[in-house]
C-alpha positions as CSV (number, residue, x, y, z in Angstrom):
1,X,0.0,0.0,0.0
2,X,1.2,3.7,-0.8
3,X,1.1,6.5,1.3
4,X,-1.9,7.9,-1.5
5,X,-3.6,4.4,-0.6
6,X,-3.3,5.1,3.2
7,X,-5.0,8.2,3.0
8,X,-7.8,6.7,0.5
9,X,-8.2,3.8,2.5
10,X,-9.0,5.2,5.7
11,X,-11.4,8.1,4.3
12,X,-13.1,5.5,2.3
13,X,-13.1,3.3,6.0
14,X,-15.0,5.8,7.6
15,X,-17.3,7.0,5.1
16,X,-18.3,3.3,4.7
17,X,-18.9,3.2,8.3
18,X,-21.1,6.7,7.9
19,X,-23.3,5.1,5.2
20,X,-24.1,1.9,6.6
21,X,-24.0,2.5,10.2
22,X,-27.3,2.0,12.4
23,X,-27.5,5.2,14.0
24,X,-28.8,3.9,16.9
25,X,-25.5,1.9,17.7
26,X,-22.5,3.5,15.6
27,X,-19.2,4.8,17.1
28,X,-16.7,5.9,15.1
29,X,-12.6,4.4,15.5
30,X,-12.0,7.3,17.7
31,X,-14.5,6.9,20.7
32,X,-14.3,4.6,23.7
33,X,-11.4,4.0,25.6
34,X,-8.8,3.3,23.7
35,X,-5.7,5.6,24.4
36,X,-3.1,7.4,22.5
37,X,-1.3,4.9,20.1
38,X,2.4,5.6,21.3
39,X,5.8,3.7,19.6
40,X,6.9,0.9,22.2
41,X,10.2,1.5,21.2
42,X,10.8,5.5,21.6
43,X,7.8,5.9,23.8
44,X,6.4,8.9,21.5
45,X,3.2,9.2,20.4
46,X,1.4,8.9,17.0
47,X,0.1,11.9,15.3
48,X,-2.5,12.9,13.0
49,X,-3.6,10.3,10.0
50,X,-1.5,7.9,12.1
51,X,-4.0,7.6,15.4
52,X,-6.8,6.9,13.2
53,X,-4.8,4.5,11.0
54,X,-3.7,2.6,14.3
55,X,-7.6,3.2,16.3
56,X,-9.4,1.8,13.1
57,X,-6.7,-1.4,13.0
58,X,-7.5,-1.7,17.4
59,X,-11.2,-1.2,16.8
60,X,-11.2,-3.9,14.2
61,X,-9.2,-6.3,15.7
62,X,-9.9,-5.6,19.6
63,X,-6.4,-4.7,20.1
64,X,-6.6,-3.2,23.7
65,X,-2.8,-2.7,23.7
66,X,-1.7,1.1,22.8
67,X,1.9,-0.1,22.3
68,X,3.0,-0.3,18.5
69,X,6.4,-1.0,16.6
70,X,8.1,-2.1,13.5
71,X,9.0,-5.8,13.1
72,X,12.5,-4.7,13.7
73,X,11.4,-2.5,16.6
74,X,10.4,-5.6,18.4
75,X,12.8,-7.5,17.4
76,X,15.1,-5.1,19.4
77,X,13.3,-6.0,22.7
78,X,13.5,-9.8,22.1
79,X,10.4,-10.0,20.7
80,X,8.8,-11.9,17.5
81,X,6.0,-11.0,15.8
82,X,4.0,-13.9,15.2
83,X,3.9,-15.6,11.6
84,X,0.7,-14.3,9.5
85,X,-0.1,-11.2,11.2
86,X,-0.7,-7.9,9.7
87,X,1.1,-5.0,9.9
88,X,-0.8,-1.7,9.9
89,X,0.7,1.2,7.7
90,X,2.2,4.5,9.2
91,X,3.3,7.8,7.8
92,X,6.8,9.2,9.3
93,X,8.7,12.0,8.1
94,X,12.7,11.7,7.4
95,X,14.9,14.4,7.3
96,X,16.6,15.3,3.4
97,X,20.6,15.6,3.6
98,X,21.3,18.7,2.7
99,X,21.6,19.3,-0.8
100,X,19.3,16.5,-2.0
101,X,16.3,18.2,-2.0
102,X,15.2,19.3,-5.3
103,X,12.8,21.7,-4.4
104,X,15.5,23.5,-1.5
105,X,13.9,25.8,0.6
106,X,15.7,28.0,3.7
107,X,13.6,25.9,5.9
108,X,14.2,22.4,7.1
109,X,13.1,19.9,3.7
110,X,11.3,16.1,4.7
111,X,10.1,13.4,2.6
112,X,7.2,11.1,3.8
113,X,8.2,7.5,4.3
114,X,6.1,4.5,5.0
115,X,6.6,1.8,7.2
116,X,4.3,-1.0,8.6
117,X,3.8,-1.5,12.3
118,X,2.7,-4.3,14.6
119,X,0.7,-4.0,17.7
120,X,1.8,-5.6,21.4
121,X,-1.1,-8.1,20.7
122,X,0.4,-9.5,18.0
123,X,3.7,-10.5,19.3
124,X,5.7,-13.3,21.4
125,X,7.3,-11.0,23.6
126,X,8.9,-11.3,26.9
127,X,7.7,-9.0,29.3
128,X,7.9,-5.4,28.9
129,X,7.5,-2.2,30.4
130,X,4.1,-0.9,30.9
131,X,4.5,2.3,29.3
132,X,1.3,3.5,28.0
133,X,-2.1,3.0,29.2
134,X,-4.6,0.3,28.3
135,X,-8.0,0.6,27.2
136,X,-10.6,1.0,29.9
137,X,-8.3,2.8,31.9
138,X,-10.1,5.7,32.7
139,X,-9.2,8.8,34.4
140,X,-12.0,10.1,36.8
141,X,-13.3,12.6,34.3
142,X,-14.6,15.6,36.6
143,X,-11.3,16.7,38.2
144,X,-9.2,15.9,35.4
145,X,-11.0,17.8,32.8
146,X,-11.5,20.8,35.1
147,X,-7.4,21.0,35.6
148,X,-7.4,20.6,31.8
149,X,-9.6,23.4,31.3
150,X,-8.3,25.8,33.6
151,X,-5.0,25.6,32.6
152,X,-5.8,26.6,29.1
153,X,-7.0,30.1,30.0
154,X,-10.2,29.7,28.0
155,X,-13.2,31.9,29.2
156,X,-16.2,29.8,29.8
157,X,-19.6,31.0,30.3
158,X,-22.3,28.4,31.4
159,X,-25.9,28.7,31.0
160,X,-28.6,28.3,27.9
161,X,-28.7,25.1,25.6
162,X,-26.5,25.3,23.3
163,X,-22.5,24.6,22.8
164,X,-20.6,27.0,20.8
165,X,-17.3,29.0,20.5
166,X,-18.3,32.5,19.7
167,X,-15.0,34.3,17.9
168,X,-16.1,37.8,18.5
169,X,-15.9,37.3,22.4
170,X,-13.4,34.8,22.4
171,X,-15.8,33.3,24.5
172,X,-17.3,29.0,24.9
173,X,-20.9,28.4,26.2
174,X,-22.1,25.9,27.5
175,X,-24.8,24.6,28.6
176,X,-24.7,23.6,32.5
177,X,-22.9,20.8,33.6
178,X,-26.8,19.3,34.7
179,X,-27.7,19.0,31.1
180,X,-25.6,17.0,30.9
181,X,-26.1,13.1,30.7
182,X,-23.0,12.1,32.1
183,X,-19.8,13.8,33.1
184,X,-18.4,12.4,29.9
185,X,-20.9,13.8,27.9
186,X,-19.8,18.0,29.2
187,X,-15.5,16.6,28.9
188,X,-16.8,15.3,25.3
189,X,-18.8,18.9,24.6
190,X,-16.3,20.9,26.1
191,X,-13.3,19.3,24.7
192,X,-15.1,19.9,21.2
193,X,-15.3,23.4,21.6
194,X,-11.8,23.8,22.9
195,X,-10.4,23.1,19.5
196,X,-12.2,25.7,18.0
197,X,-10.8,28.2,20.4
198,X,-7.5,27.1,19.6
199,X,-8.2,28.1,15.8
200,X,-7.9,31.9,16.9
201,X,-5.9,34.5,14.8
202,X,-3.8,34.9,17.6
203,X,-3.8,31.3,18.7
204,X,-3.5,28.3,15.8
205,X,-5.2,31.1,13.0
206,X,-6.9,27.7,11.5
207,X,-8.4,29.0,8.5
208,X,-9.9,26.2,5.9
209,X,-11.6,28.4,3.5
210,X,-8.6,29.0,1.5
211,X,-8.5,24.9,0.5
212,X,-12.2,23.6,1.3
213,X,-14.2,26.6,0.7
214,X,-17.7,26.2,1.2
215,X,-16.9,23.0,2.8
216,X,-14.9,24.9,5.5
217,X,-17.3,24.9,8.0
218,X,-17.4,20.7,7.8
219,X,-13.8,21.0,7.7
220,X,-13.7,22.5,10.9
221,X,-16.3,20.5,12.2
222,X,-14.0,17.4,11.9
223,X,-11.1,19.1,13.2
224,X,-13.0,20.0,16.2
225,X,-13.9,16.5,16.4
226,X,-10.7,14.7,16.2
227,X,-9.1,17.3,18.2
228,X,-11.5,16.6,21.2
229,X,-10.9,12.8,20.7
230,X,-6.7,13.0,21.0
231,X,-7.5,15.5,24.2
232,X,-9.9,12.9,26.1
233,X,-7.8,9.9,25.1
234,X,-4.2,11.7,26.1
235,X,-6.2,12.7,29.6
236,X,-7.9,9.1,30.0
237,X,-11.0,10.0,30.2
238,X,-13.7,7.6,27.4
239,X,-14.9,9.4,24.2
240,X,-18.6,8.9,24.5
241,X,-21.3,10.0,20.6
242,X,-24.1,12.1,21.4
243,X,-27.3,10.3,20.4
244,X,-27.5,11.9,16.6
245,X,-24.1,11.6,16.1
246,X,-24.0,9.4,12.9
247,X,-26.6,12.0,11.3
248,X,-24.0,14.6,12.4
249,X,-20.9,12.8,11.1
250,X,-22.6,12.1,8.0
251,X,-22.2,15.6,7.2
252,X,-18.5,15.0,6.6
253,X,-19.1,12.5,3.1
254,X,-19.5,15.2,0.4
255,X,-15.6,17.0,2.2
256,X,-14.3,13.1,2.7
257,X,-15.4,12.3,-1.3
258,X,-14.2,15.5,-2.5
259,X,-11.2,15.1,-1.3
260,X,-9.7,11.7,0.3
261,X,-6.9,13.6,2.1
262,X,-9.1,16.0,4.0
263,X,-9.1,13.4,6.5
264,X,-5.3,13.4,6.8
265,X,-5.4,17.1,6.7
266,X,-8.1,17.3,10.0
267,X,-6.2,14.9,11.8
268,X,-2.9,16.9,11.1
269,X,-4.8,20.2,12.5
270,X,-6.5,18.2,15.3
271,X,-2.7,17.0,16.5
272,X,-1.6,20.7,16.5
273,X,-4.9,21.9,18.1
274,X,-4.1,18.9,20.7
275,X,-0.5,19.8,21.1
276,X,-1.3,23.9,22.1
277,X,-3.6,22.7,24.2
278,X,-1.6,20.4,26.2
279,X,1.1,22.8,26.2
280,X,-1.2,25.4,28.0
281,X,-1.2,22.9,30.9
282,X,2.5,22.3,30.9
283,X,3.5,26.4,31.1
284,X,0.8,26.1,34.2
285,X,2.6,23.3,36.0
């Protein structure tokens, strides 16, 4: 498979899912508990396209392991993979020697690479460190999220019935925490909203229009989305769908059609939305 075919492949993955999903039952790769795919080897996690590459291989094969590597990878920790399994295809991004690059810029020049990776399930391994968390491990969600929150800065205003991140005011509503089903449910909402905050022009400035157009606002929609889903996951806490949430996602199709890479493009976003994010808590610390 090509790196083309790994962005075609999982667009055309989820929009399957979309179209022939009972609504009633549907969750996408990137709810429940499954954490933040990280490298067993370096310890670092995946990013963008990559999470829902290795989250749509876990959700298909019940992988709850969030430990992934190359064959050799494992083979450096005495481990075999075992014979017949299926690797799972990752995007990394290798540094040009100077002077090979045939488009130079001043900047820093990288060529995408491929490589196929193998999760801890799928391995004779000796045993080994238990360095990232396992599905079903779940934070508890009320005063993890607050710390989250607080340390980003964001102004919050609660009250009314509808979610939204108003850019005039700078401003999230929600509405109050008892509207809410579950805890879950207000991290999930919150979290949402979060990434568009971070898409300020003196934030992330995300703007879409200038590639999707009048299929910005979709755009966005599925940054927002993905975003929320690498926040909850790196805090522990489950990614939970709202009860229309296939007729929402389903909105998504015509940008996913249009264009098989939007999905890698959202998830590259989401990663950066996720990153400032996260950094907000660290400068706090």
């Amino acid at each position: 498979m090509s790196i083309t075919d790994l962005h075609a492949g999982i667009a055309s993955n989820i929009i399957a899912q979309l179209e022939t999903a009972d609504p009633t039952s549907w969750s996408p790769p990137w709810h429940g508990a499954d954490p933040m795919p990280r490298n067993a080897r370096t310890g670092r996690r995946y990013r963008g396209i990559n999470i829902l590459a290795l989250w749509c291989a876990a959700q298909a094969n019940s992988y709850a392991d969030a430990r992934w590597a190359t064959y050799r990878q494992w083979a450096a920790f005495g481990a075999q993979v075992r014979k017949a399994e299926r690797g799972t295809l990752v995007l990394f991004y290798k540094e040009l020697p100077r002077g090979t690059d045939p488009d130079p810029t001043d900047g820093v020049s990288f060529v995408a690479r491929a490589a196929h990776v193998f999760n801890a399930a799928q391995v004779d391994a000796p045993p080994l460190p238990i360095d990232a968390p396992q599905a079903g491990v779940i934070s508890d969600t009320i005063p993890t999220c607050d710390a989250f929150v607080a340390a980003t800065g964001a102004t919050i205003q609660h009250g009314g019935n509808r979610a939204c991140y108003v850019p005039t005011t700078d401003t999230i509503y929600l509405p109050p925490r008892t509207a809410f089903r579950t805890p879950t449910g207000y991290a999930n909402t919150l979290a949402h909203e979060l990434v568009h905050w971070t898409g300020a022009p003196h934030r992330l400035a995300r703007d879409l229009t200038g590639r999707y157009g009048a299929r910005a606002y979709a755009a966005e929609e599925l940054v927002a989305e993905l975003g929320a889903a690498f926040v909850l996951a790196d805090l522990g806490i489950a990614r939970t769908p709202h009860p229309d949430h296939a007729a929402y996602c389903a909105s998504w199709v015509p940008l996913l059609r249009s264009d098989p890479r939007a999905l890698s493009t959202a998830a590259t976003q989401a990663s950066r939305a996720a990153d400032h994010l996260t950094a907000q808590r660290s400068c706090s610390a």
